[in-house]
N, CA, C, O and CB atoms as a CASP TS submission, in Angstrom:
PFRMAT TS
TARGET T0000
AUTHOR 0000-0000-0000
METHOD Language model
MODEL 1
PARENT N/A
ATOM      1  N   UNK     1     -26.875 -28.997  49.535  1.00  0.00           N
ATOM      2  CA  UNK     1     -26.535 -27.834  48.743  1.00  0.00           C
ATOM      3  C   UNK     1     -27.755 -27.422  47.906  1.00  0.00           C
ATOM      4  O   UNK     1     -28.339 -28.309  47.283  1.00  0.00           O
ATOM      5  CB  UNK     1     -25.305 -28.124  47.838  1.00  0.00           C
ATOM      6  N   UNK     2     -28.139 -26.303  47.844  1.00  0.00           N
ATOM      7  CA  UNK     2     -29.435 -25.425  47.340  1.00  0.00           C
ATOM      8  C   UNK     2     -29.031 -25.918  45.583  1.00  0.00           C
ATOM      9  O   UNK     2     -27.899 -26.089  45.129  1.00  0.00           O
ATOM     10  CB  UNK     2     -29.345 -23.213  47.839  1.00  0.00           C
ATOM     11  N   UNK     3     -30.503 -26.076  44.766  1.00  0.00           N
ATOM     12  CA  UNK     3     -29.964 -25.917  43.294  1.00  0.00           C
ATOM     13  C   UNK     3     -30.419 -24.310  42.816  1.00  0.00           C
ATOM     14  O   UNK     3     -31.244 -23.668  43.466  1.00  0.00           O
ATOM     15  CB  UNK     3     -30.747 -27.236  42.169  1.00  0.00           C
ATOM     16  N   UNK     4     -29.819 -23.833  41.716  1.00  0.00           N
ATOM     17  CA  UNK     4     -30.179 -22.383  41.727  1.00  0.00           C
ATOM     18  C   UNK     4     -31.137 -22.728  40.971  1.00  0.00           C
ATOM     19  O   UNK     4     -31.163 -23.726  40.250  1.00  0.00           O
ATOM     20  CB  UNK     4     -29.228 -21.209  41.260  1.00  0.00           C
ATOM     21  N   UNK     5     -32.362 -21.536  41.160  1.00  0.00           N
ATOM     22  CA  UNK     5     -33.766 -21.623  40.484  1.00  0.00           C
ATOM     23  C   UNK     5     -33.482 -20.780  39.330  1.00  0.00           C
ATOM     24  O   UNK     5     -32.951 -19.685  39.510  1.00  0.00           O
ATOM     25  CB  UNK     5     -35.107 -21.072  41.399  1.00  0.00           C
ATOM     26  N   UNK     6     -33.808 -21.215  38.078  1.00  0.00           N
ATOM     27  CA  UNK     6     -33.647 -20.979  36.495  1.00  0.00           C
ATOM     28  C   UNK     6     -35.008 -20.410  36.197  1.00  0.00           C
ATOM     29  O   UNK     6     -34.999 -19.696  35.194  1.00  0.00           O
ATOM     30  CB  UNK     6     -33.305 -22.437  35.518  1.00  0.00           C
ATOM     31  N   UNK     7     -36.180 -20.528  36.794  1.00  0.00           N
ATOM     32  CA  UNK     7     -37.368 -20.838  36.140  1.00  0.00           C
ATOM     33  C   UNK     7     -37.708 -19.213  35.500  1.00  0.00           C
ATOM     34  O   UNK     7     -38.599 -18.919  34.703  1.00  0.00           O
ATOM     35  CB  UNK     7     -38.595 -21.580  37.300  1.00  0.00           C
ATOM     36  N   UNK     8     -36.466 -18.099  36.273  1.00  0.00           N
ATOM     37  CA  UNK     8     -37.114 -16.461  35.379  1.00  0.00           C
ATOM     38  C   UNK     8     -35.887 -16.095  34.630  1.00  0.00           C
ATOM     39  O   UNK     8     -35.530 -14.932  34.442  1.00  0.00           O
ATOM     40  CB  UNK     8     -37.621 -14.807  36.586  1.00  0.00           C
ATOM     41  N   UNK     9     -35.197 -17.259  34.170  1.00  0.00           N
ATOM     42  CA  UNK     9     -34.031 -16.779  33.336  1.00  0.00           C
ATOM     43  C   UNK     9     -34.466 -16.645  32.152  1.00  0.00           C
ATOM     44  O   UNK     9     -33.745 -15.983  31.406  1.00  0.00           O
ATOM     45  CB  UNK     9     -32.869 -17.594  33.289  1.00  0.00           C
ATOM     46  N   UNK    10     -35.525 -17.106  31.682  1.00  0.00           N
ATOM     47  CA  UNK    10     -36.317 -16.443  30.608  1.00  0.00           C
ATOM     48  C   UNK    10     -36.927 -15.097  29.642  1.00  0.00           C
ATOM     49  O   UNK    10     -36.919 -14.630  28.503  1.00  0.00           O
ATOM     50  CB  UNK    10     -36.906 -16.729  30.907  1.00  0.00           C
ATOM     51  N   UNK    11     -37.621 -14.806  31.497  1.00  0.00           N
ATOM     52  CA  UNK    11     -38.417 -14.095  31.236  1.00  0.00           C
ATOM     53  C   UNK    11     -37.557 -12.377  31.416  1.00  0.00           C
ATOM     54  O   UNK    11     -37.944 -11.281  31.009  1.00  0.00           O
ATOM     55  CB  UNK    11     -39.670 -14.573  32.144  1.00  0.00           C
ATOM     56  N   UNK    12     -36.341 -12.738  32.156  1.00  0.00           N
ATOM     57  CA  UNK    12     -35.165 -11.982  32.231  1.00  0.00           C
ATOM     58  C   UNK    12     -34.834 -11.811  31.040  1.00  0.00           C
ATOM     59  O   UNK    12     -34.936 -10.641  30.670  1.00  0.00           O
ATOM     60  CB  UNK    12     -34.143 -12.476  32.947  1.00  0.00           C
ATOM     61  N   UNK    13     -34.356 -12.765  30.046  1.00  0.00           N
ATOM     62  CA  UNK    13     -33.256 -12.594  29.454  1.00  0.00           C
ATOM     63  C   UNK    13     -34.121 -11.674  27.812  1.00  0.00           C
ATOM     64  O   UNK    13     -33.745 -10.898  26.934  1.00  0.00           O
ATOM     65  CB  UNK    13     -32.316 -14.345  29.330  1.00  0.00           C
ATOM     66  N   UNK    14     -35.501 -12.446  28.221  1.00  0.00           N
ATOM     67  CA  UNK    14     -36.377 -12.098  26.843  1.00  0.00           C
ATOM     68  C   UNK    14     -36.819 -10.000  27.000  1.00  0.00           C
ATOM     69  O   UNK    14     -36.929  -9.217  26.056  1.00  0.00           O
ATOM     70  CB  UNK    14     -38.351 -13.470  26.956  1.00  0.00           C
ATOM     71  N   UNK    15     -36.919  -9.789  28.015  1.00  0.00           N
ATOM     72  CA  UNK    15     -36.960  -8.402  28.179  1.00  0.00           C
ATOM     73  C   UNK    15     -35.737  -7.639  28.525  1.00  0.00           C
ATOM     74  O   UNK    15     -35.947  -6.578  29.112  1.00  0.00           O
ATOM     75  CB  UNK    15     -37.850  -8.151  29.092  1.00  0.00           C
ATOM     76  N   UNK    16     -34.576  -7.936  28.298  1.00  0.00           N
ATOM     77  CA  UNK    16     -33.609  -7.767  28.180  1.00  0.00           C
ATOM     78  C   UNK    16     -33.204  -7.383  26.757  1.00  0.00           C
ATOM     79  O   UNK    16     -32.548  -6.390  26.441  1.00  0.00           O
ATOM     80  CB  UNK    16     -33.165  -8.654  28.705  1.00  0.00           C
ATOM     81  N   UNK    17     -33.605  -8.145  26.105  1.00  0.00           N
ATOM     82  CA  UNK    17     -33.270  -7.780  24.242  1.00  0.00           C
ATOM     83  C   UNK    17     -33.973  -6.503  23.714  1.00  0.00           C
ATOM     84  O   UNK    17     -33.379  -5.788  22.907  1.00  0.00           O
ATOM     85  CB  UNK    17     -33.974  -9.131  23.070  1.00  0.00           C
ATOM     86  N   UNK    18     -35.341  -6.165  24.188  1.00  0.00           N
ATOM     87  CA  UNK    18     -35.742  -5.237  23.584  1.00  0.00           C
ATOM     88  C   UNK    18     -35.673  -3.849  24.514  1.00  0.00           C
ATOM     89  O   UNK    18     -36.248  -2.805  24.206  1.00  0.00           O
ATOM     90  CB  UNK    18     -36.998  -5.653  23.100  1.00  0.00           C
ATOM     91  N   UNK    19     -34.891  -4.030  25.662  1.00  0.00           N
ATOM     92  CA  UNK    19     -34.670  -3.309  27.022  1.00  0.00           C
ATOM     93  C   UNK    19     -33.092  -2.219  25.971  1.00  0.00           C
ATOM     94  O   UNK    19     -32.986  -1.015  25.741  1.00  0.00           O
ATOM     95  CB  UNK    19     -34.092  -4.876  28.887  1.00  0.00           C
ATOM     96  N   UNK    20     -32.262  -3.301  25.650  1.00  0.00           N
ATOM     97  CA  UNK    20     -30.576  -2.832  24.910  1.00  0.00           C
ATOM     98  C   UNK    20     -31.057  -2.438  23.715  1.00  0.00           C
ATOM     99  O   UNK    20     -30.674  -1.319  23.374  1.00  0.00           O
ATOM    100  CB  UNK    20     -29.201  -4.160  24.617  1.00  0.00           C
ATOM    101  N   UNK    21     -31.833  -3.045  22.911  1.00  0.00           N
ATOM    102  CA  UNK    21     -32.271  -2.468  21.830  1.00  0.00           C
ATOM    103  C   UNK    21     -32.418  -0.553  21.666  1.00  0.00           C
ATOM    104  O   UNK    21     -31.917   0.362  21.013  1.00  0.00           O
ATOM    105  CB  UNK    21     -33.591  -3.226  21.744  1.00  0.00           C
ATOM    106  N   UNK    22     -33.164  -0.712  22.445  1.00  0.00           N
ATOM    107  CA  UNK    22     -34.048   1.236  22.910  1.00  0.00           C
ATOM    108  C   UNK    22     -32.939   1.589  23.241  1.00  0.00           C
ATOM    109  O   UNK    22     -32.297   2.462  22.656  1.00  0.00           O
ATOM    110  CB  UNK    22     -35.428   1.680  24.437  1.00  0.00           C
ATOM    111  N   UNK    23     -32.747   1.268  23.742  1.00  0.00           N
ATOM    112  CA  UNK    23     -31.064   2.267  24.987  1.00  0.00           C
ATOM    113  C   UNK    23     -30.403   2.482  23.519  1.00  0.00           C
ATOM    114  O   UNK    23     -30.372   3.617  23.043  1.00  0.00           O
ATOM    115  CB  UNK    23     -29.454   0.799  26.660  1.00  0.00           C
ATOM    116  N   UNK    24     -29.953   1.531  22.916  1.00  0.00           N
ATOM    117  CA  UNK    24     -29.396   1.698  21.826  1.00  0.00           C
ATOM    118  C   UNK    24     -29.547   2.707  20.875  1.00  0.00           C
ATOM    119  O   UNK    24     -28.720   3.598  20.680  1.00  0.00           O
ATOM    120  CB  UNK    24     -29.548   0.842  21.379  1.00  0.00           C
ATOM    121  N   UNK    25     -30.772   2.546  20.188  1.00  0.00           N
ATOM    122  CA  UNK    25     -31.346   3.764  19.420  1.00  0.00           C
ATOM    123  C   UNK    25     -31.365   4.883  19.877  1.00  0.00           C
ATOM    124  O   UNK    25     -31.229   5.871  19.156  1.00  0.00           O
ATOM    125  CB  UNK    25     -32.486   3.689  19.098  1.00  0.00           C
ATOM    126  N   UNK    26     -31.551   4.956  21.262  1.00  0.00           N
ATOM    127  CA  UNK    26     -32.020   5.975  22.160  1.00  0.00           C
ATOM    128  C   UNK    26     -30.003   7.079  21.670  1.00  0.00           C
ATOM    129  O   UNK    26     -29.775   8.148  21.104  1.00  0.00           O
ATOM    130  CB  UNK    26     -32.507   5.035  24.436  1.00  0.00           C
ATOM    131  N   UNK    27     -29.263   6.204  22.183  1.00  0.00           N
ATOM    132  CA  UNK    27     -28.222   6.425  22.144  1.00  0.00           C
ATOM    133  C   UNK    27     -27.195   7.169  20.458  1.00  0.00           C
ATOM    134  O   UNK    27     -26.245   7.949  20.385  1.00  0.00           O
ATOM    135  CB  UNK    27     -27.987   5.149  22.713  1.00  0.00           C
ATOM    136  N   UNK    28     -28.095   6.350  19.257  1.00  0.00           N
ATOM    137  CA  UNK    28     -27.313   7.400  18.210  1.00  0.00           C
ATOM    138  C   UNK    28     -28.399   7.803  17.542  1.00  0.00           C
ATOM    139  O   UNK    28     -28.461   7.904  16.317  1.00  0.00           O
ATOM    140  CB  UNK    28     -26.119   6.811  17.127  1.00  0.00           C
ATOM    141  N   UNK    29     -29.531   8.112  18.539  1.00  0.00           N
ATOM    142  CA  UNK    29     -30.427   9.659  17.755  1.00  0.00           C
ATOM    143  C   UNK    29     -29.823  10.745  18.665  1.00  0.00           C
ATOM    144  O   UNK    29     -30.232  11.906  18.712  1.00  0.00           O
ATOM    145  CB  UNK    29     -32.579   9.752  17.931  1.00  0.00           C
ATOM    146  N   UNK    30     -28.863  10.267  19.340  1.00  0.00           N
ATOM    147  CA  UNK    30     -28.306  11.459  20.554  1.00  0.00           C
ATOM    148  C   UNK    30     -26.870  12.137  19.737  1.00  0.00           C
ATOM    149  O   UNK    30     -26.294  13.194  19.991  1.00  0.00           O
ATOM    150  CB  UNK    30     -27.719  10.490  22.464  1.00  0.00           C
ATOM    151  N   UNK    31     -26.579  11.196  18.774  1.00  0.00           N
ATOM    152  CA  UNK    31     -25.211  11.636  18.004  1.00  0.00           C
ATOM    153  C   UNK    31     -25.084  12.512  17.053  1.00  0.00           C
ATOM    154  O   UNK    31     -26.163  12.752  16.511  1.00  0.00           O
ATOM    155  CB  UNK    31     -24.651  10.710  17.415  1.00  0.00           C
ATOM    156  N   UNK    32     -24.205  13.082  16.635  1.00  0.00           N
ATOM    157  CA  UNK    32     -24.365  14.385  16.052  1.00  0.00           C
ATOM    158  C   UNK    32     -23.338  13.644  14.670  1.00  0.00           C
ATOM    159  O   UNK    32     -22.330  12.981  14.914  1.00  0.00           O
ATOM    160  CB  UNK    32     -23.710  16.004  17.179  1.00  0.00           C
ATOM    161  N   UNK    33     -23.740  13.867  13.533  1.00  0.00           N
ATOM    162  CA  UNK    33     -22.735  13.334  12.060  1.00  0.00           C
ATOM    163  C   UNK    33     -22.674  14.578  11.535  1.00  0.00           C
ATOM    164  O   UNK    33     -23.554  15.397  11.272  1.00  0.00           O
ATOM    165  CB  UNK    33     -23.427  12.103  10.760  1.00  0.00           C
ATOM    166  N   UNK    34     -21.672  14.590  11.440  1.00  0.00           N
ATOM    167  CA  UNK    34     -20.819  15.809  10.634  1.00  0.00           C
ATOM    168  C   UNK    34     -20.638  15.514   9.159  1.00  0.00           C
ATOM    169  O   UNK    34     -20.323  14.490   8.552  1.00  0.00           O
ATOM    170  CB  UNK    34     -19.246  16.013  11.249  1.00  0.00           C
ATOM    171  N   UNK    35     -20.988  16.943   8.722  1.00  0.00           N
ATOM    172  CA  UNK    35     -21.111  16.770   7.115  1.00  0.00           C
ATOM    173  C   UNK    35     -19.851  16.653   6.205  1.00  0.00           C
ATOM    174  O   UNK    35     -19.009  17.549   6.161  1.00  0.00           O
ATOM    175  CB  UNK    35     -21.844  17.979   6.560  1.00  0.00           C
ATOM    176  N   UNK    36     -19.773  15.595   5.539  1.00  0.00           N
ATOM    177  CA  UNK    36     -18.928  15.712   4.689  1.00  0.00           C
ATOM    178  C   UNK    36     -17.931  16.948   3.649  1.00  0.00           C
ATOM    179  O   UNK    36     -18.726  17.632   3.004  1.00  0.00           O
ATOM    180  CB  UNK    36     -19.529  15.092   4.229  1.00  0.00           C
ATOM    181  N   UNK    37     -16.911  17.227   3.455  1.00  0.00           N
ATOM    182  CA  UNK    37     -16.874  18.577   3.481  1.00  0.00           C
ATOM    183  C   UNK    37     -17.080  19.379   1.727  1.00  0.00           C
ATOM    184  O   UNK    37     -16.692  20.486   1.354  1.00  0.00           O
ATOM    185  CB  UNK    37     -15.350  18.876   4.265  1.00  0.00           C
ATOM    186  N   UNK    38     -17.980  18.086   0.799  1.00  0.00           N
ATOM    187  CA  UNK    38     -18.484  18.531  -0.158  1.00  0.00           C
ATOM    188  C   UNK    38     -19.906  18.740   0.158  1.00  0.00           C
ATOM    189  O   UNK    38     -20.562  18.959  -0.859  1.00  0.00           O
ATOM    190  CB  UNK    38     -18.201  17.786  -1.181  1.00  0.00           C
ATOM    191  N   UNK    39     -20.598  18.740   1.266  1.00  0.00           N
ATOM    192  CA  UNK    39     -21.667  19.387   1.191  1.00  0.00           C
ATOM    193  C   UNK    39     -21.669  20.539   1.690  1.00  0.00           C
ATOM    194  O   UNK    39     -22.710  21.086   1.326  1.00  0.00           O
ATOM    195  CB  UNK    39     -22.512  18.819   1.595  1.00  0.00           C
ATOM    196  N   UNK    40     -20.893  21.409   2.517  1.00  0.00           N
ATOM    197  CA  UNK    40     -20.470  22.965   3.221  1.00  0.00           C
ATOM    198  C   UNK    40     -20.885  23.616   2.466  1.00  0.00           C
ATOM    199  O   UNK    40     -20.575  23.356   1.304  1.00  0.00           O
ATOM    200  CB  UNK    40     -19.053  23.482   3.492  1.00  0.00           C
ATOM    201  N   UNK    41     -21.617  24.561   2.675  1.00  0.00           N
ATOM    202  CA  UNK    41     -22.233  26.352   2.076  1.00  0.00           C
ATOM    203  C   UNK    41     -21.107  26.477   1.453  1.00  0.00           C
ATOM    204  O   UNK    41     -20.053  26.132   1.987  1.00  0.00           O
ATOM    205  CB  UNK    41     -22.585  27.919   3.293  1.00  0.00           C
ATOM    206  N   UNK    42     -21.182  27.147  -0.146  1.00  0.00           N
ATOM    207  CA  UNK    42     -20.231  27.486  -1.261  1.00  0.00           C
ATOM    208  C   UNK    42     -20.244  28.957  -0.592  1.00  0.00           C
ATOM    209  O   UNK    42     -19.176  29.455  -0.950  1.00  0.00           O
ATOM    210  CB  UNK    42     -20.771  27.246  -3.075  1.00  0.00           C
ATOM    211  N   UNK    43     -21.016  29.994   0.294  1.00  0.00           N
ATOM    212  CA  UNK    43     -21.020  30.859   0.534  1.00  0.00           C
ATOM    213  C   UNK    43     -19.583  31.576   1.316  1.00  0.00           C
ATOM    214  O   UNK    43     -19.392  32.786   1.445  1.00  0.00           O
ATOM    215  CB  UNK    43     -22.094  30.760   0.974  1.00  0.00           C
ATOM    216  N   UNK    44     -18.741  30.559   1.740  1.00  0.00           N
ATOM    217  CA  UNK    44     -17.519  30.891   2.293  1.00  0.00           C
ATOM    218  C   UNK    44     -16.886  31.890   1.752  1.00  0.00           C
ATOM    219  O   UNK    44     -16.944  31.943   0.523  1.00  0.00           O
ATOM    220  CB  UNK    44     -16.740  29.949   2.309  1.00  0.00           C
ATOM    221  N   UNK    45     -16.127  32.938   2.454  1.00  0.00           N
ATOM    222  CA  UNK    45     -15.388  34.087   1.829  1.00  0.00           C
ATOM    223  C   UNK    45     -13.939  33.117   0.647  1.00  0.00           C
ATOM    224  O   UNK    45     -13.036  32.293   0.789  1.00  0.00           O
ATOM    225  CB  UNK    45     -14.607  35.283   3.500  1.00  0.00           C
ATOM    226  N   UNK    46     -14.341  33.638  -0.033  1.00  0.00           N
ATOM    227  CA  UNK    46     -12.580  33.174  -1.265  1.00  0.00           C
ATOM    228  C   UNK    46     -11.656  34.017  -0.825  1.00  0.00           C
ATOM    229  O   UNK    46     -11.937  35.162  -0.471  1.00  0.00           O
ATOM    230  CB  UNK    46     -12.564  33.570  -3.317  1.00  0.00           C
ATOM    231  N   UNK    47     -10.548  33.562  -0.807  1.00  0.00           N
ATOM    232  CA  UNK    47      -9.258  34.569  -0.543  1.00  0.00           C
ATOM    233  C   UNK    47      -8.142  34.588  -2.103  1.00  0.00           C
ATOM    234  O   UNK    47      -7.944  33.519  -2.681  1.00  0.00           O
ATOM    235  CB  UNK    47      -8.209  33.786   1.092  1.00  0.00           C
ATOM    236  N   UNK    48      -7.754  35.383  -2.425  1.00  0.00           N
ATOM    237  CA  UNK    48      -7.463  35.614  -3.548  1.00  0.00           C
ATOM    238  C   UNK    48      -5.574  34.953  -3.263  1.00  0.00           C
ATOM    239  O   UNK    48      -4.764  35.430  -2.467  1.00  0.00           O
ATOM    240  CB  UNK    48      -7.925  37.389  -3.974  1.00  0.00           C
ATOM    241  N   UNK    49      -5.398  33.989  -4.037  1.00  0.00           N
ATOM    242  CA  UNK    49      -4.160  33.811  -3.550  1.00  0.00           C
ATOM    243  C   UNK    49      -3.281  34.358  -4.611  1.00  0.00           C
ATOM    244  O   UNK    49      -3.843  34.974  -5.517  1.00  0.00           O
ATOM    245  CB  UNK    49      -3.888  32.400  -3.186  1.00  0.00           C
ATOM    246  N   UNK    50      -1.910  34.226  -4.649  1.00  0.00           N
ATOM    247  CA  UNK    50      -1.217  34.709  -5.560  1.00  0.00           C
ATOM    248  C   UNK    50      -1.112  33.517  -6.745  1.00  0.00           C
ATOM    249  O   UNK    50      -0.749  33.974  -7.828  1.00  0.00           O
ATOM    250  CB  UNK    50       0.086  35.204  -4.927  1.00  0.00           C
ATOM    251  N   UNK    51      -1.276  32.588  -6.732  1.00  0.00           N
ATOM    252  CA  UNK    51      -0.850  31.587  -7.685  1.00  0.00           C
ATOM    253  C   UNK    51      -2.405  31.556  -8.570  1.00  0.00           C
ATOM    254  O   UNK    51      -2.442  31.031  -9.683  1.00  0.00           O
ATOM    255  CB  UNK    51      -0.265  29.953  -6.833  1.00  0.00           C
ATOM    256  N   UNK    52      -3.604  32.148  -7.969  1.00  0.00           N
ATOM    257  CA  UNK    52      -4.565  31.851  -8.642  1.00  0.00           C
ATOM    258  C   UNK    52      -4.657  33.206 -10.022  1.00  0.00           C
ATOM    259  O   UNK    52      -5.538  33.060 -10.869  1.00  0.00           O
ATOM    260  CB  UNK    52      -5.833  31.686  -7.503  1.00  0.00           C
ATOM    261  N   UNK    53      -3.709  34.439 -10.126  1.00  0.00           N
ATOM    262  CA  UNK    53      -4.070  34.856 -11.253  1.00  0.00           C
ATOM    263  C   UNK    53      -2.884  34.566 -12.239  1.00  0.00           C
ATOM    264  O   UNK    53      -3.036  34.948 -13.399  1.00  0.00           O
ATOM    265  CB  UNK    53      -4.486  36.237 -11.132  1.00  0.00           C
ATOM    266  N   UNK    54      -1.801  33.975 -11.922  1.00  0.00           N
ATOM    267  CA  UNK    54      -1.039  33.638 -13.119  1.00  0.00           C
ATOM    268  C   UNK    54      -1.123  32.767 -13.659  1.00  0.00           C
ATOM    269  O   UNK    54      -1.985  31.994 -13.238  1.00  0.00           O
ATOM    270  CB  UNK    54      -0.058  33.619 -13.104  1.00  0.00           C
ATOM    271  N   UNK    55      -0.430  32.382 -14.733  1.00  0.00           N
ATOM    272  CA  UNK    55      -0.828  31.480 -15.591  1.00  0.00           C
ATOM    273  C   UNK    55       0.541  30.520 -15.886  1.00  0.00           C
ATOM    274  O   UNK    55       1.649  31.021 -16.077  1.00  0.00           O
ATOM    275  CB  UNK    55      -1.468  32.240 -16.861  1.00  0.00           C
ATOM    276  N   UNK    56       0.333  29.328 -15.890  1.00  0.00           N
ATOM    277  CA  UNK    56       1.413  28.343 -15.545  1.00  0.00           C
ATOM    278  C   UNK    56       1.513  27.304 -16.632  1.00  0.00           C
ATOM    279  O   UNK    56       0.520  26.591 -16.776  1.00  0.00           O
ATOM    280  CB  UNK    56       1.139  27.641 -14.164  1.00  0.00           C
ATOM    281  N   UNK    57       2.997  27.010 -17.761  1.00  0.00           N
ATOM    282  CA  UNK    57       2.704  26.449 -18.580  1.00  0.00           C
ATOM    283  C   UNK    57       2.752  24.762 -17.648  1.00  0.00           C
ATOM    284  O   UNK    57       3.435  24.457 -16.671  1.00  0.00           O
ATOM    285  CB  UNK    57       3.620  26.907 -19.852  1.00  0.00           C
ATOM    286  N   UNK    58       1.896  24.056 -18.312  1.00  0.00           N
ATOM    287  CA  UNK    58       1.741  22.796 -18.281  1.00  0.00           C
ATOM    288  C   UNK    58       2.872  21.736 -18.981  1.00  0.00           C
ATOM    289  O   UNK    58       2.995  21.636 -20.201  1.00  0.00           O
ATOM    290  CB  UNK    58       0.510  22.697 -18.810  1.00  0.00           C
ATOM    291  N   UNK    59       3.627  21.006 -18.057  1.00  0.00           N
ATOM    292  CA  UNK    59       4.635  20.619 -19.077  1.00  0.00           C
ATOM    293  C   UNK    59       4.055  19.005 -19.439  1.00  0.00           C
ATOM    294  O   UNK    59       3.163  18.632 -18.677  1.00  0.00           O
ATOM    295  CB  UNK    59       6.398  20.715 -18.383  1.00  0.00           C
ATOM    296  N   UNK    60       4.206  18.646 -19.833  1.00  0.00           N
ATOM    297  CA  UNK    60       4.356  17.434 -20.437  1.00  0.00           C
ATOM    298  C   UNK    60       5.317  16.650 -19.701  1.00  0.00           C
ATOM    299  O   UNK    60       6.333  17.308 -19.475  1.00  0.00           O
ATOM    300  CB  UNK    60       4.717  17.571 -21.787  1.00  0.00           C
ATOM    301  N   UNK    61       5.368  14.875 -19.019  1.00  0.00           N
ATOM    302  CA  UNK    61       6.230  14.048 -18.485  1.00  0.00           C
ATOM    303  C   UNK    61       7.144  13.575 -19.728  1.00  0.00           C
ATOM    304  O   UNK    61       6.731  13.456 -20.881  1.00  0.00           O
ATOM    305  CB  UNK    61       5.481  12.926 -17.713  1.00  0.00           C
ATOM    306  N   UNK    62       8.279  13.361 -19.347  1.00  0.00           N
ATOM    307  CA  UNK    62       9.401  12.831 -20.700  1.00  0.00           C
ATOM    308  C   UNK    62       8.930  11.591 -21.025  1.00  0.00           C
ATOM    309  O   UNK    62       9.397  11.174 -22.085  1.00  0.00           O
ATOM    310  CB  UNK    62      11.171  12.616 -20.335  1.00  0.00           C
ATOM    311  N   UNK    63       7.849  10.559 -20.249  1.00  0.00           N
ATOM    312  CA  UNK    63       7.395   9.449 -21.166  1.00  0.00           C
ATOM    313  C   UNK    63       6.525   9.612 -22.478  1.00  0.00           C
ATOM    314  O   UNK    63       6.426   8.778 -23.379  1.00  0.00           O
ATOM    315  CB  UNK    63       6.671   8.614 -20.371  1.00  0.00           C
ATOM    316  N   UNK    64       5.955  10.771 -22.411  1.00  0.00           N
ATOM    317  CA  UNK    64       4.834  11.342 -23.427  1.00  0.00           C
ATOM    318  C   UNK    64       5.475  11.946 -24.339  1.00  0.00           C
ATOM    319  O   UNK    64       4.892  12.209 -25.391  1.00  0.00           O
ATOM    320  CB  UNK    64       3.796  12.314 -22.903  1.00  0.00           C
ATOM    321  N   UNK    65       7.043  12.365 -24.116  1.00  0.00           N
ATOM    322  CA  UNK    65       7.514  13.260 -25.605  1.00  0.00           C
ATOM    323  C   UNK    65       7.398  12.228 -27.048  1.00  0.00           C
ATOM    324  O   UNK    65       7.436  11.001 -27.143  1.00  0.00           O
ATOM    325  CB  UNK    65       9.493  13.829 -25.448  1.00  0.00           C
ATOM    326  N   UNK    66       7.283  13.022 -27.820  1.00  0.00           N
ATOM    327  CA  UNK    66       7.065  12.327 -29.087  1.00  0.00           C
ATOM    328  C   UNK    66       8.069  12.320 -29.689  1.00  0.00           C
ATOM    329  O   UNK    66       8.691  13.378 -29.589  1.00  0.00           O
ATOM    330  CB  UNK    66       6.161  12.753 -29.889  1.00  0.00           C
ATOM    331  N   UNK    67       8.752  11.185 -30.604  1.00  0.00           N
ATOM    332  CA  UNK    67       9.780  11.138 -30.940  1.00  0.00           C
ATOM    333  C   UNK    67      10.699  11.554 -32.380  1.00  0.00           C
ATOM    334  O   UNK    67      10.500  11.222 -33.549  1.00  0.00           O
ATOM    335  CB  UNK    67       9.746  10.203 -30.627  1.00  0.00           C
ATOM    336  N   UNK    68      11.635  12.303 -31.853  1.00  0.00           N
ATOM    337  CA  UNK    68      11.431  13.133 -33.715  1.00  0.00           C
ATOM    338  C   UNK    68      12.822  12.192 -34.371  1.00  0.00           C
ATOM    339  O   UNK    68      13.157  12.324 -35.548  1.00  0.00           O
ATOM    340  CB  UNK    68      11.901  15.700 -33.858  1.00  0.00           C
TER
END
């Protein structure tokens, strides 16, 4: 029975690491990151809604009433 020859599992395995490496990099300078949506152009059209010109009293929660 043949023994298997090892003697370029080395030299395989050592150009192999910096072979996946590249591919790698190569691979998320190819990716696209999307901006978070507090950095977006403030330039966007505003739409005027109805709740934004009235004026709304603020109530107070019943744990905060003060006690008379």
């Amino acid at each position: 029975m043949p023994q298997l020859n090892t003697s370029t599992w080395f030299i395989t395995i050592i150009t192999m690491l910096p072979t996946l490496y590249l591919i790698m990099q190569l691979k998320l300078l190819k990716t696209t990151y999307y901006f978070s949506p507090s950095q977006k152009a403030s330039d966007m059209q505003s739409f005027n809604n109805p709740w934004q010109l009235k004026w709304t009293k603020i109530y107070l929660p019943l744990s905060q009433l003060h006690p008379s």
